[in-house]
C-alpha positions in Angstrom: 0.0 0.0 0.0 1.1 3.5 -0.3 1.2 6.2 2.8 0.0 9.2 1.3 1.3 11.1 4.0 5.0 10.0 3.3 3.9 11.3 -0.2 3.1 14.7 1.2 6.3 15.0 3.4 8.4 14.7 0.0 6.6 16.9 -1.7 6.6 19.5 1.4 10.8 18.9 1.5 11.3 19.9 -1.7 9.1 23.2 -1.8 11.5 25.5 -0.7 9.2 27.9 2.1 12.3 30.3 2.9 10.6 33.4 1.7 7.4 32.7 3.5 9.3 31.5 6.6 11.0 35.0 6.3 8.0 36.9 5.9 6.3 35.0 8.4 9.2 35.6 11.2 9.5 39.2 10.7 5.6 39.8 11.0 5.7 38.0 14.5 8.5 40.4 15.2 5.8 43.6 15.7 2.9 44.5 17.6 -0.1 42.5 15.6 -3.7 42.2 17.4 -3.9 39.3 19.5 -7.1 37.4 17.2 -4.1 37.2 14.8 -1.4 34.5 16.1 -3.2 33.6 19.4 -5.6 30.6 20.2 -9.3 32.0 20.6 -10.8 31.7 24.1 -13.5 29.6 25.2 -15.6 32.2 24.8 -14.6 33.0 21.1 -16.4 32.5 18.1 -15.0 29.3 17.4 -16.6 27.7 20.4 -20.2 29.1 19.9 -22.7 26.8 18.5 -23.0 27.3 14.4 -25.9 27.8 13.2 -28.5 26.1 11.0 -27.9 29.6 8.6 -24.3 30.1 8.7 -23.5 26.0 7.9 -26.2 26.0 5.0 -24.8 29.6 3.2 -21.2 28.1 3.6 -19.9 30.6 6.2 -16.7 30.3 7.6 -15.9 30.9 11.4 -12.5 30.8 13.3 -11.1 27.3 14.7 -8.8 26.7 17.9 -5.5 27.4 16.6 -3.8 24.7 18.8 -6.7 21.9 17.9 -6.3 22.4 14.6 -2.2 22.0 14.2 -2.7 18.7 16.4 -4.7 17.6 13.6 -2.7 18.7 11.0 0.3 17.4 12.5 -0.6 14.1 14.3 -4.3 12.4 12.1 -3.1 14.5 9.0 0.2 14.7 9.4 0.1 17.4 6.3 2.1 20.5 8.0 6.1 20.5 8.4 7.5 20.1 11.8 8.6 23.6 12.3 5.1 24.7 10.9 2.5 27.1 12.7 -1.1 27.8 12.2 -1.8 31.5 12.5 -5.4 31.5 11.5 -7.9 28.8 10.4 -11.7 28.7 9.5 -14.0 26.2 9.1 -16.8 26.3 6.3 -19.3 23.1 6.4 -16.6 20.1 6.1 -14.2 22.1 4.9 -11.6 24.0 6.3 -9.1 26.5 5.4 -5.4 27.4 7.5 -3.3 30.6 7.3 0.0 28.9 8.3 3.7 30.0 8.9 4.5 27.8 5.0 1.5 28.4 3.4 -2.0 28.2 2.6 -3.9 25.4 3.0 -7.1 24.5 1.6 -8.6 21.2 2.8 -12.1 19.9 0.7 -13.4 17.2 2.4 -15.7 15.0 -0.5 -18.1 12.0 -0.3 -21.1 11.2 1.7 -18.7 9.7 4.2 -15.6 11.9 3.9 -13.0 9.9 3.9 -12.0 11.3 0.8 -9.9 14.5 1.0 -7.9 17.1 -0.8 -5.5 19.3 0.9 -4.3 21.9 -1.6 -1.0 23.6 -0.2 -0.4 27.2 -1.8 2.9 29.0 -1.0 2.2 32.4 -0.2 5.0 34.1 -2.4 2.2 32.5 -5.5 -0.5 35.0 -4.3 0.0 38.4 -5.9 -3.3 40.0 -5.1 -6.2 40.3 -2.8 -9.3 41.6 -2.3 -11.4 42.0 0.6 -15.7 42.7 0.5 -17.7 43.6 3.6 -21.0 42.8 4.3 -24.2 45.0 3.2 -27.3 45.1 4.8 -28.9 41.7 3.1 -25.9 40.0 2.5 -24.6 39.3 6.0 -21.5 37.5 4.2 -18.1 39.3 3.7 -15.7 37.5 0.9 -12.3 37.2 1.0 -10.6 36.4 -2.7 -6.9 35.7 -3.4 -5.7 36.0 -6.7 -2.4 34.0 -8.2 -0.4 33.7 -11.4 -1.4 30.0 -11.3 -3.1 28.5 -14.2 -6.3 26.9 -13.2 -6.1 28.3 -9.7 -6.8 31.7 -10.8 -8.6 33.1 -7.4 -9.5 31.4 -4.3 -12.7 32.8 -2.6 -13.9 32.4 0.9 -17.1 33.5 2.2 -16.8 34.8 6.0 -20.1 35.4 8.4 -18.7 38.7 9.5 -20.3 39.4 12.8 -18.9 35.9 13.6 -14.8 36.7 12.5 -12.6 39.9 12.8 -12.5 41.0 9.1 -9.7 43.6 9.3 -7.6 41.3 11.5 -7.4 39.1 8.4 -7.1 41.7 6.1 -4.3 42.7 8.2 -2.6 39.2 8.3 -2.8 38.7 4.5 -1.2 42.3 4.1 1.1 41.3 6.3 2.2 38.4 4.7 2.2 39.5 0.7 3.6 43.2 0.9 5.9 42.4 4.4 6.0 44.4 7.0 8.8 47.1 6.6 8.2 51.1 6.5 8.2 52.1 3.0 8.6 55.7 2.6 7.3 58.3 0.6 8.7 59.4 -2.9 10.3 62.4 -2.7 8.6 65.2 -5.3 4.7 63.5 -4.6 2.3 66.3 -4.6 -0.1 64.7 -2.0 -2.6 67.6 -2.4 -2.8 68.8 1.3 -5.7 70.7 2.0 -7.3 69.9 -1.5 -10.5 70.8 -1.7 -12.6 67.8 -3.9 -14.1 69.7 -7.0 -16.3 67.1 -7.6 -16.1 67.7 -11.3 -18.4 68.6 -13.9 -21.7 66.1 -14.6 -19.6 64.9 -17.9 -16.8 64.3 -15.8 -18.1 62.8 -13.0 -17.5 58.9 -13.5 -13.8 60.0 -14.5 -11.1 60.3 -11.2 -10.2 63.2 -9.7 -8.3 63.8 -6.9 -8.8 63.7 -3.2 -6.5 65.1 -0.3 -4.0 61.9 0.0 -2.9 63.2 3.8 -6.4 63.3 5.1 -7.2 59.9 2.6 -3.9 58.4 4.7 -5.4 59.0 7.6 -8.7 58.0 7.2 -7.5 54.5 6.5 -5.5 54.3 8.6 -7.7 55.3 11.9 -11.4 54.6 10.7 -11.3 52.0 8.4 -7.9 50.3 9.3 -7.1 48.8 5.7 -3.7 50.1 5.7 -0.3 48.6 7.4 1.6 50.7 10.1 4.3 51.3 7.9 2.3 52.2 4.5 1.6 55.5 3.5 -0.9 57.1 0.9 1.1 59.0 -2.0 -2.2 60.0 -4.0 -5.5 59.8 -3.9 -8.8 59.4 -6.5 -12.5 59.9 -6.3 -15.2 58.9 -9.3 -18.2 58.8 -8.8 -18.5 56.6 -6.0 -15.2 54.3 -6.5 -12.0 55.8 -4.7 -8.8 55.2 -5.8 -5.4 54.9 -3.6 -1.9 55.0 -5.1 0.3 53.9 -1.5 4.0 52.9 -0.4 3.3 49.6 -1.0 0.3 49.2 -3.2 -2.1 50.1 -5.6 -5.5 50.0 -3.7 -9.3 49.9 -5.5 -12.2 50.9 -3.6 -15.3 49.6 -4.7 -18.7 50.4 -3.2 -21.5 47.9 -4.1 -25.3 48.3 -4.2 -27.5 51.3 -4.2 -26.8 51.9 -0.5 -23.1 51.4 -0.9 -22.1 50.3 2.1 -21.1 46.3 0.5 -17.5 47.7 0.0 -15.2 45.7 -2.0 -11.2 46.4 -1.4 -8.7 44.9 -3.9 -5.3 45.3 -3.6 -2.6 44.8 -6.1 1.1 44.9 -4.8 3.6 47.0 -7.0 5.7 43.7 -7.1 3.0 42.2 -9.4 2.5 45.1 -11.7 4.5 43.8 -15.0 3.9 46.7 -16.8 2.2 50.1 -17.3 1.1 52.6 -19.8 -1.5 56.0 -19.8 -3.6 57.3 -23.1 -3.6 61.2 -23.2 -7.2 62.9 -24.1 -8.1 63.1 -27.3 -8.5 66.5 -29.3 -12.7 66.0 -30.7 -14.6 62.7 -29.4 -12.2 61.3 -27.2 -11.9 63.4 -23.9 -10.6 60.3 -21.7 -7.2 60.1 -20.1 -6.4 56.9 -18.9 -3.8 54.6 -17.1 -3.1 51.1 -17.6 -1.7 48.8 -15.2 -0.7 45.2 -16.6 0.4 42.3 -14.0 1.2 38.8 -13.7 -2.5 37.5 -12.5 -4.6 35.6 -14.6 -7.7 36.8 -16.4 -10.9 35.3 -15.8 -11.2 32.4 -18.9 -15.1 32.7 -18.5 -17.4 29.9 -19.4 -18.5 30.1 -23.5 -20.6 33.1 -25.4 -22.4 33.9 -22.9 -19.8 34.4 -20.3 -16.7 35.8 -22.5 -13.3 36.2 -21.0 -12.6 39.3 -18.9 -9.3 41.1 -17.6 -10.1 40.4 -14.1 -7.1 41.2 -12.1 -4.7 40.6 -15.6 -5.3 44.5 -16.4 -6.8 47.6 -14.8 -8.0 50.2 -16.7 -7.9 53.9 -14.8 -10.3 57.3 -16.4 -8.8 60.2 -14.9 -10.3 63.8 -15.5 -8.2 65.1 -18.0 -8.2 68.6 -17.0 -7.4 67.5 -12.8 -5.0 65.1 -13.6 -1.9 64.8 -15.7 -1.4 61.3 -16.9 1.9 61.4 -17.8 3.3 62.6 -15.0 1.0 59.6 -13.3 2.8 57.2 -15.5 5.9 58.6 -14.6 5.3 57.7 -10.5 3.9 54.4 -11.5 7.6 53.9 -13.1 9.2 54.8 -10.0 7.5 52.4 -8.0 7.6 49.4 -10.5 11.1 49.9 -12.3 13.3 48.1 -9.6 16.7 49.9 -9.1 18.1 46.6 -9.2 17.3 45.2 -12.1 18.5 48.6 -13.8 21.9 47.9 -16.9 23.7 51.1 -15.7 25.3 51.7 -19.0 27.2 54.5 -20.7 25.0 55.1 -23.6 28.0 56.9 -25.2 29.7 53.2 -24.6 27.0 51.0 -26.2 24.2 52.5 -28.9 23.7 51.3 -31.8 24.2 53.5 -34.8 21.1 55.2 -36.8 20.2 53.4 -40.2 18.9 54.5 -43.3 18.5 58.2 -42.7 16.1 60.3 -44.2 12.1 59.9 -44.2 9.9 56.5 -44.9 8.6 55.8 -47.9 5.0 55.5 -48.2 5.0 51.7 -48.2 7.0 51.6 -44.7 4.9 54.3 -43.7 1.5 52.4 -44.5 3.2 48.9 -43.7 4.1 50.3 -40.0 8.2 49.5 -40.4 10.5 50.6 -38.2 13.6 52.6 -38.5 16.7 53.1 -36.5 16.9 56.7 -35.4 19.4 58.4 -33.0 18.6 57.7 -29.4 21.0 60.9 -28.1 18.7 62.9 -30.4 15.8 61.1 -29.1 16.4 61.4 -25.5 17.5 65.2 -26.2 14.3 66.0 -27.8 11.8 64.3 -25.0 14.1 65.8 -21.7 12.9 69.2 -23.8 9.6 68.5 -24.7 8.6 65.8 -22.1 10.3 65.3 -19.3 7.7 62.8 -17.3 8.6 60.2 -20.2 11.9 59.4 -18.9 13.1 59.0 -15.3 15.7 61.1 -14.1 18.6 58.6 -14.2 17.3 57.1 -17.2 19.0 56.7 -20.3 17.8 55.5 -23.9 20.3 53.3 -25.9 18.0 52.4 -29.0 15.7 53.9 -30.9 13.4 53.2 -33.8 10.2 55.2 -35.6 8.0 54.3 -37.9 5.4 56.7 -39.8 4.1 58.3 -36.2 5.0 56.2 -34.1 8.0 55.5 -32.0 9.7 51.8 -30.0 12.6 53.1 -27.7 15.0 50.7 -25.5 16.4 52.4 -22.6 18.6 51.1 -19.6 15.4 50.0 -17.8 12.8 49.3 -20.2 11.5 49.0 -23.5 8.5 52.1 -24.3 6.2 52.0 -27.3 4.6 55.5 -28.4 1.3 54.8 -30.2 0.2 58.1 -31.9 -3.2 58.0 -32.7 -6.7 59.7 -34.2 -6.4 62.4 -37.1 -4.9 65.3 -34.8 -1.9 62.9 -33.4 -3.0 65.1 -29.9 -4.1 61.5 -28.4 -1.2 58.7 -27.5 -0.9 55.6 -26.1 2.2 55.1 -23.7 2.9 51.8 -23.1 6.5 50.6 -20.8 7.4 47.3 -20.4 10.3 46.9 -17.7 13.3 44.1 -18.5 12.1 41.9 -16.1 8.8 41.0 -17.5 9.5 39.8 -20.9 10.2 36.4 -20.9 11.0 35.4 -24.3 11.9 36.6 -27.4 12.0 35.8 -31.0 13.3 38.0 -34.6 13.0 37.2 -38.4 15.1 38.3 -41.0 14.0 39.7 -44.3 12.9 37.7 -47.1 12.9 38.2 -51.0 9.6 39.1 -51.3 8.7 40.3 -47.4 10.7 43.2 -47.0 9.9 43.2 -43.3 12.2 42.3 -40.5 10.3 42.0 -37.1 10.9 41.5 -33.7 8.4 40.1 -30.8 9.0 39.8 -27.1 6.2 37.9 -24.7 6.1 39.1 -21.2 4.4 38.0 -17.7 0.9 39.4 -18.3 -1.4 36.9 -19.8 -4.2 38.7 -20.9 -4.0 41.8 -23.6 -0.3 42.5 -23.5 1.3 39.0 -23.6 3.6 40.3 -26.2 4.8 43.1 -28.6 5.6 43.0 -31.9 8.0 45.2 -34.0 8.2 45.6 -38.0 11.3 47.0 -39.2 11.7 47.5 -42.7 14.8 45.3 -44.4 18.5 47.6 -43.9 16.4 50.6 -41.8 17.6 48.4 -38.7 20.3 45.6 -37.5 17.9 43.0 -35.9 21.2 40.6 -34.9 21.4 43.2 -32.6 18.8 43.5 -31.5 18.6 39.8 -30.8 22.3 40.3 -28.7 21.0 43.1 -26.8 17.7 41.1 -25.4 19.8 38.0 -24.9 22.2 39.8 -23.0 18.7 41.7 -20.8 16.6 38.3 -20.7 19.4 35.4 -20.6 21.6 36.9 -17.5 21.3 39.2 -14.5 21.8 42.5 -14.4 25.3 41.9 -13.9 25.5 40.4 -16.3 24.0 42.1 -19.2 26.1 45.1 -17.8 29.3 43.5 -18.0 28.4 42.2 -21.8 26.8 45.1 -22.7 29.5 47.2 -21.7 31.9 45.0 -24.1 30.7 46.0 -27.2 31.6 48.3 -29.6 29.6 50.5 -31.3 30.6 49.8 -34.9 28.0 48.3 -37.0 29.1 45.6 -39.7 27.1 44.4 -42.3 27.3 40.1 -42.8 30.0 38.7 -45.3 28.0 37.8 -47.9 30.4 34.7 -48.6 29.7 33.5 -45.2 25.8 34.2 -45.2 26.0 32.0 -48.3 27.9 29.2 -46.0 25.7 29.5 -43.3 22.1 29.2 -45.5 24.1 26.0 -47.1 24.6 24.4 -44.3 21.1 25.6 -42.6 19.2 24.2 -45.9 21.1 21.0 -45.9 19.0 18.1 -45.0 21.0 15.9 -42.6 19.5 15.1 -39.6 22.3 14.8 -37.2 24.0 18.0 -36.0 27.5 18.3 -34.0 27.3 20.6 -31.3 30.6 21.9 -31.6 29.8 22.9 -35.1 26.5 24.1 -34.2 28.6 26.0 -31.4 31.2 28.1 -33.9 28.5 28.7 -36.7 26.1 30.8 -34.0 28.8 32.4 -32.6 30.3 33.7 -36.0 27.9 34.5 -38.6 25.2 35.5 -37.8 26.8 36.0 -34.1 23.5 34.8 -32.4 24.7 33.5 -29.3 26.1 35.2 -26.7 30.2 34.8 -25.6 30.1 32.5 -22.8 27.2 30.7 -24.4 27.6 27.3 -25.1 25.6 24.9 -27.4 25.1 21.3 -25.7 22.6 19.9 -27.8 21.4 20.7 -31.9 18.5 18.5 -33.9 17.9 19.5 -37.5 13.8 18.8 -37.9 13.3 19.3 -41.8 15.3 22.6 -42.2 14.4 24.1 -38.7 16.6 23.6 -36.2 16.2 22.7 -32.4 19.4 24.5 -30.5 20.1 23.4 -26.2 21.9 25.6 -24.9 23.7 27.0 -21.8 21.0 29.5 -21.4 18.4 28.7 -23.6 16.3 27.0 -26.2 16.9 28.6 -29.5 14.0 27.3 -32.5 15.2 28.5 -36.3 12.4 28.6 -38.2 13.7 28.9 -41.9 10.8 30.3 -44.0 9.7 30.9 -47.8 11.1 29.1 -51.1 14.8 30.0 -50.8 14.7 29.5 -47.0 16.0 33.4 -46.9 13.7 34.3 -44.4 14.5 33.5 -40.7 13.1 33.2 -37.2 15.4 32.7 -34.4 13.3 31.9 -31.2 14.5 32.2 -28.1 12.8 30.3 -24.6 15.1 31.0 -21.8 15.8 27.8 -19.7 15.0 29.2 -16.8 11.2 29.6 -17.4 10.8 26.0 -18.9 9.3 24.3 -16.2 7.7 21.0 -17.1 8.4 18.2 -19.8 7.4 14.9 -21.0 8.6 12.2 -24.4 6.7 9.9 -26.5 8.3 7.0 -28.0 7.8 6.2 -31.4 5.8 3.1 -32.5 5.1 0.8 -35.2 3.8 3.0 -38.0 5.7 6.2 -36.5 9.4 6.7 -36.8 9.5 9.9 -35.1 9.7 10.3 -31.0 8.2 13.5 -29.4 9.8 15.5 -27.1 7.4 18.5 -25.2 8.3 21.0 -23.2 6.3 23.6 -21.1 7.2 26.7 -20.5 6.0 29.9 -17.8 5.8 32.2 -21.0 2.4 33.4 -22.9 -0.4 31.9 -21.2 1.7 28.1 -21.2 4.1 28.0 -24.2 5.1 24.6 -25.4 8.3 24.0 -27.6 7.3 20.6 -29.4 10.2 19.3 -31.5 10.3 15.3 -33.1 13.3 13.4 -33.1 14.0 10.6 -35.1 14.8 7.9 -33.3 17.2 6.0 -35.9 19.4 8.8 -35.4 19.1 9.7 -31.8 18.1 8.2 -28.2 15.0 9.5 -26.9 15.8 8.2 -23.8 19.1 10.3 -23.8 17.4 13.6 -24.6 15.0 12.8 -21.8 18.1 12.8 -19.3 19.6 15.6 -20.6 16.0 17.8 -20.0 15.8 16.0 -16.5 19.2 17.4 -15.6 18.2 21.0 -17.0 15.0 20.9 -16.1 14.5 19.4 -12.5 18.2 19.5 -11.7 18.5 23.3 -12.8 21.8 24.8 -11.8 22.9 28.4 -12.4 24.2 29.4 -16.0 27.5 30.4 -16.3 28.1 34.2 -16.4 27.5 35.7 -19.8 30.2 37.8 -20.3 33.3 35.9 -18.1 36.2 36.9 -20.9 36.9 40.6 -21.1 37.4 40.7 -24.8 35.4 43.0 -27.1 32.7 42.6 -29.1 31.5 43.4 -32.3 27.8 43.8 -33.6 
């Protein structure tokens, strides 16, 4: 027989809890009200007779903290030795603990319930919360966490609330997702003490406008306690009835539900999981909205066919600010200090490393139409918007590539990549989207063809609902997209360090490909054997076209028709050779580090080919799928080598290890 509990030992070992066990020491390190960490009384809610009303509607109540780790320790032995429940409720048969690890969810199922699932959720997967009180006919308040989990989207929990201290575990899950420290306020915030709220016109009223932040900081924290000790209100929004608060720690929606309003719903969205950010300025005729858009890692909600379509949920947030209150660039520009992480910034010399404009001059009216980039001077782009628009750029902030096509404008900085979106007849109204270095995930360009003139460029991030990706067209010698590719291996591949210390090696000198040795490399990339030597594979994509990076190392190459499948150090690289003379190609990269999950078929009678498939944490659940056939390779040696890369994942050597220069 099998012991399922030995089973859920393993799988606690190899969950590594050190974040949680962090957070979870440092919150028991300050004042936090007793209903929090201590066992309830006898004469506390959790020893009170449920009623007939509460066990029907599902309503959870508190637990004896100490009866309940017994249970979970000694009849389930689910929880780790060192483990401590904090908070647990019981709903029905069900139950649900707020431990020192974790989550835990336990369902118990069947008319006799025996059967029973205990879901175990670290706490570093929850990147959102929300919190909804009770109204006067619902006597329920709801408690829902969000994740970036596929398939475990939101977990709700319906609480009788005269029966548990709401804000207590509002307080604990605060606690626990945005920690506990003193995070101060920006320097420069106007906080708009002793702002008077205009209300705004009739036209205007559904649209945000804003609110005195000091006396907003203060009402939450003293009469409705949602805030942390330590966690400050920076500025503050009003529509209509919805409020608005942009914190230390937090970006906080208000929600008031009902005619009455007083069912109030309060969703909180860490700046850790905002992956990227954007504001539309107004319009000059029919469009008088100004808007800011904040992307994160959550999922969407997948809905349930036609009648129940997919929405955003907590993937994307949508903001209407009065334009003529509220300037919406400079609120874009506060939302990039709080998400762009000083760490994660490339602090290059932009004299040191830019690439050099192409193709001078003005588009054509077929690039123009067709949307295709060209490279333009970044010192004369960053000159023109520290003149004309300051709130685009951070202070420290530098821009080390640049491209425009027709209107619109794609520009690469030290921190970030930025699209400009011009649109409507006037140009007046435009679309500012950034997209920090840290949230793209993969990447992928495509050389020019004979008859597609277009080179392009796409990069997939964290958010999994309208911004999964971006796409670039650059039109065929207006821009060198080798690169390009270089510069987001060196961003995505390695750490800061060490795209800086790459980075920082090369030299500014743009060469064109040897047309001899393109002519080499298409031979060999159009020849039809089916067994590749990594060493070779090694020396051709470090040459030309110099695709891998210095220290990069090829382990593994299959040749799959005239595409190729490339293991390496730091990556998965998929080229994708296109079109009748194969002139046209995609290189792909998926960055081992976000392939998470894999699995081979063998072949069988009447298939020669075996099937290798691997899952990666990129656009929604991307899956490289390559065949391999099996007369000329071991299936069974392909699946050790993605066990060892996989499962047994060890650090990649640095990228940029050997000082020598380098040439684009």
């Amino acid at each position: 027989e099998v012991n399922i509990w030995t089973i859920q030992q393993y799988m606690n070992a190899k969950i590594n809890f050190s974040k949680e066990l962090a957070t979870a020491e440092t919150a028991q390190n300050r004042p936090i009200p007793a209903s929090q960490w201590s066992t309830p009384s006898s004469s506390s809610s959790s020893s009170k007779k449920v009623s007939l009303f509460d066990w029907l509607g599902g309503n959870a109540y508190m637990m004896d903290l100490k009866m309940a780790e017994d249970q979970l320790k000694t009849i389930t032995p689910v929880l780790l030795e060192d483990e401590t429940v904090h908070m647990a409720f019981r709903e029905r048969r069900d139950s649900i603990f707020f431990t020192s690890h974790r989550l835990l969810e336990v369902d118990v199922q069947g008319i006799s319930g025996k059967r029973i699932e205990f879901i175990s959720l670290p706490w570093r997967f929850i990147r959102g919360f929300s919190i909804e009180t009770a109204g006067p006919l619902d006597v329920d308040a709801v408690m829902k966490l969000y994740t970036n989990i596929r398939g475990l989207g939101c977990l709700s929990q319906d609480f009788r609330q005269s029966r548990v201290d709401l804000m207590a575990i509002k307080r604990y899950i605060s606690d626990r997702i945005l920690g506990v420290d003193e995070t101060p306020i920006q320097a420069g915030v106007d906080r708009k003490e002793g702002h008077v709220d205009p209300k705004g016109s009739w036209f205007f009223r559904d649209n945000q406008r804003p609110l005195d932040s000091v006396e907003m900081d203060k009402y939450y924290h003293d009469l409705v306690p949602i805030l942390q000790p330590g966690e400050y209100v920076e500025y503050a929004f009003k529509g209509r009835r919805d409020v608005t608060l942009f914190t230390t720690k937090r970006f906080i929606d208000i929600d008031p539900k009902g005619l009455a309003g007083t069912r109030i719903e309060y969703t909180s969205v860490p700046w850790s999981s905002v992956m990227a950010f954007g504001a539309k300025t107004q319009g000059k005729y029919m469009d008088s909205d100004a808007e800011c858009i904040i992307w994160t890692d959550m999922m969407f909600f997948p809905g349930s066919g036609e009648d129940n379509p997919p929405t955003p949920g907590m993937a994307s947030f949508e903001i209407d600010f009065n334009p003529k209150l509220v300037d919406v660039v400079k609120m874009k520009q506060y939302i990039a200090k709080r998400v762009l992480d000083a760490g994660s910034k490339i602090p290059l010399d932009p004299n040191t490393f830019a690439l050099a404009p192409t193709g001078e001059g003005q588009d054509n009216w077929i690039d123009w139409l067709g949307n295709n980039q060209r490279s333009i001077d970044p010192r004369a782009v960053e000159e023109k918007i520290r003149t004309e628009n300051s709130s685009l750029l951070l202070e420290d902030e530098r821009i080390i590539m640049a491209f425009k096509a027709g209107r619109d404008t794609v520009i690469f900085t030290d921190m970030r990549v930025m699209e400009l979106d011009v649109r409507g007849m006037s140009g007046q109204k435009v679309k500012y989207t950034s997209i920090p270095y840290p949230s793209i995930r993969a990447f992928k360009v495509e050389s020019a063809g004979d008859f597609d003139r277009d080179a392009y460029c796409k990069v997939y991030t964290r958010n999994l609902w309208d911004l999964k990706d971006l796409s670039m067209d650059f039109r065929k010698g207006k821009a060198d997209v080798i690169a390009i590719q270089r510069f987001l291996s060196a961003i995505v591949l390695g750490t800061p360090k060490d795209a800086t210390r790459y980075l920082s090696q090369v030299q500014p000198l743009p060469q064109k490909a040897d047309p001899a040795s393109m002519k080499s490399f298409m031979s060999w990339l159009l020849d039809n054997s089916s067994e590749e030597d990594a060493e070779t594979t090694n020396g051709i994509f470090h040459s030309d076209p110099p695709i891998l990076l210095t220290n990069e190392k090829v382990n593994k190459a299959f040749r799959q028709g005239r595409d190729l499948f490339v293991y390496t150090t730091h990556r998965i690289l998929i080229v994708d050779v296109q079109g009748i003379r194969g002139k046209r190609v995609e290189y792909k990269s998926v960055p081992m580090r976000w392939c998470r999950t894999f699995k081979i078929e063998t072949a069988g009678h009447m298939d020669r080919d075996a099937e290798t498939y691997i899952g990666a944490d990129i656009d929604n659940g991307m899956v490289v799928e390559q065949s391999i056939l099996v007369k000329k390779h071991d299936i069974y040696e392909m699946h050790a080598y993605l066990t060892n890369e996989i499962i047994f994942a060890k650090e990649p050597p640095s990228l940029a290890e050997e000082p020598e220069a380098l040439i684009y």
